[in-house]
N, C-alpha and C positions, 0 to 999 in steps of 0.2 A: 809610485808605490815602493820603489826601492827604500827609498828613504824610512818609511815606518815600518822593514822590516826588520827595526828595534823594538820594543817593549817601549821603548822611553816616547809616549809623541813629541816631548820636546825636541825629538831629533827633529823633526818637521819645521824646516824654517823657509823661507822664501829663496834663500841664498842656495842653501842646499836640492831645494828643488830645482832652480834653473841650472844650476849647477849638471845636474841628472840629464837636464831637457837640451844644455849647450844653447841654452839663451839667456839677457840678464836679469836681476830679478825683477827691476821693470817691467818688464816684459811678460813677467808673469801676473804683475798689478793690474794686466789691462784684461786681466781673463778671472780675476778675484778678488775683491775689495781687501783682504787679510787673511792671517794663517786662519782664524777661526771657519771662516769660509773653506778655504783652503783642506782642512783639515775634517772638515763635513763633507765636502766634497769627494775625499779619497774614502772614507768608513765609507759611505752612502752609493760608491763606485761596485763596491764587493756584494751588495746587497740585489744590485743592478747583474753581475754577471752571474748569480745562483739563480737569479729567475729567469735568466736569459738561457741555462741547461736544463736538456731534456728531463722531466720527472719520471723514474723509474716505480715502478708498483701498479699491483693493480688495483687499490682502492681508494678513497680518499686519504686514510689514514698513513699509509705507504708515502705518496706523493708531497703529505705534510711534513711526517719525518725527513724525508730525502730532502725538503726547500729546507727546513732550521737549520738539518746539517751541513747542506752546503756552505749556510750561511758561517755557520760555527768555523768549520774549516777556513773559510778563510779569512776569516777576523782572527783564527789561531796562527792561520800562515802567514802572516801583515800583522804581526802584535801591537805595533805603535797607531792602527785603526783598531788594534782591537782594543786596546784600551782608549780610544776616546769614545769606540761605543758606549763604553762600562760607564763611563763619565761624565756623557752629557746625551742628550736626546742628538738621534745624528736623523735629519730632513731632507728629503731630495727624492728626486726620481727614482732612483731604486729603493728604497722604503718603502716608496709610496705604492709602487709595482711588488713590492714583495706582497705588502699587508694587506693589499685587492687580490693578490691570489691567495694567499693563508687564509684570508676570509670566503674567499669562493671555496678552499678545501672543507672549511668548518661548516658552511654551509649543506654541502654537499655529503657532509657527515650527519645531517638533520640538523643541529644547531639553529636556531633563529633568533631577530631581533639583538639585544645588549649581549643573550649569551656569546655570537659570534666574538664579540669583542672583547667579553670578561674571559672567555678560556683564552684568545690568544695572547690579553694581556697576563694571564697567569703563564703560559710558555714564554713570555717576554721575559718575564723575570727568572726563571727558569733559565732561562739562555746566559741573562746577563751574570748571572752568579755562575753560571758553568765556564764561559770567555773569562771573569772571571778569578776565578779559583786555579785554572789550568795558566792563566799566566803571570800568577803572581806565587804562585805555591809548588815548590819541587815535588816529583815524582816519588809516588811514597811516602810522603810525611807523614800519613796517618799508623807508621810504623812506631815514629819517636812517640806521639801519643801514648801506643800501648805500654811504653818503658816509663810512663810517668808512675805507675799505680801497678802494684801487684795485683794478679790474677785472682786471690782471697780479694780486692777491694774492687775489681772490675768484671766480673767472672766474666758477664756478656758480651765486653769491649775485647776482651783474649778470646773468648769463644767464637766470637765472628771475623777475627785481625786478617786471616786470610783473603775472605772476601772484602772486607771493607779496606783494607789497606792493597790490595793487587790488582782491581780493576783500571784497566785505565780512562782517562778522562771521557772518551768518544764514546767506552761501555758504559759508564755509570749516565752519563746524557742522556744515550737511548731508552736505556730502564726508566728514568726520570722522565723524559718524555712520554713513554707509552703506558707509566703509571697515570700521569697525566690526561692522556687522551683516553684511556679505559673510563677513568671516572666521567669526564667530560660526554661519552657516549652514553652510558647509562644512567645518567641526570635526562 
């Protein structure tokens, strides 16, 4: 995982990984057909160790937020996993273990049948725009924004710059999340 703690997954190469492990990259062929593998392998890793920590909260909802942001965090802490989540479907055991318990949490929220599946593929996308937004886009930028347009042409975009330009990424998630799951409860 050292390896993709660039932004670039192209740092991810075979060389570079054995390199990390002190074996050749042979040696790595007999454990992965290619980087693409390779590269599912470590996103799908991070997905695996957020369902493997204890969930905090005491209700469904609580226990959900805590699983996304585990996840979030560390597709933010491993950038080059975290943008091959952004950019392709990532498969494997930990996926597959997360989205059997996000769907036991949805469940266990009343949800049943397709809904279990259509709110948490609406937080999937939610997620994937929030990973992301935060690692492609500097801290703040919704600052320069306001300097496009004078206050006479934007009144609402200057009236709200504090809030929508100071929050940071993990605050605006959780709002977005729990705007998220409020509708989802009361459907």
């Amino acid at each position: 995982m050292v390896v993709l703690k660039s932004s670039d997954p192209s740092a991810l190469t075979m060389r570079r990984v054995a390199e990390n492990c002190g074996v050749s990259a042979m040696a790595i062929y007999h454990h992965v057909n290619d980087k693409d593998q390779l590269a599912n392998m470590a996103a799908d890793s991070i997905f695996l160790e957020a369902v493997q920590m204890e969930r905090n909260g005491a209700n469904w909802r609580d226990r959900y937020v805590d699983l996304w942001c585990a996840i979030r965090a560390g597709l933010l802490d491993t950038p080059g996993a975290g943008m091959i989540w952004v950019r392709q479907a990532v498969l494997g055991p930990g996926t597959a273990h997360a989205t059997e318990q996000m769907f036991q949490l949805l469940k266990d929220g009343g949800l049943s049948g397709s809904e279990i599946a259509e709110a948490n593929d609406a937080v999937t996308m939610l997620s994937i725009g929030s990973v992301a937004n935060d690692l492609t886009r500097p801290a703040k930028i919704r600052e320069e924004l306001g300097k496009q347009l004078s206050a006479d042409d934007t009144p609402l975009l200057h009236a709200n710059m504090q809030t929508y330009a100071h929050k940071d990424g993990e605050e605006r998630y959780r709002l977005a999340l729990t705007w998220i799951l409020n509708g989802v409860a009361r459907h």
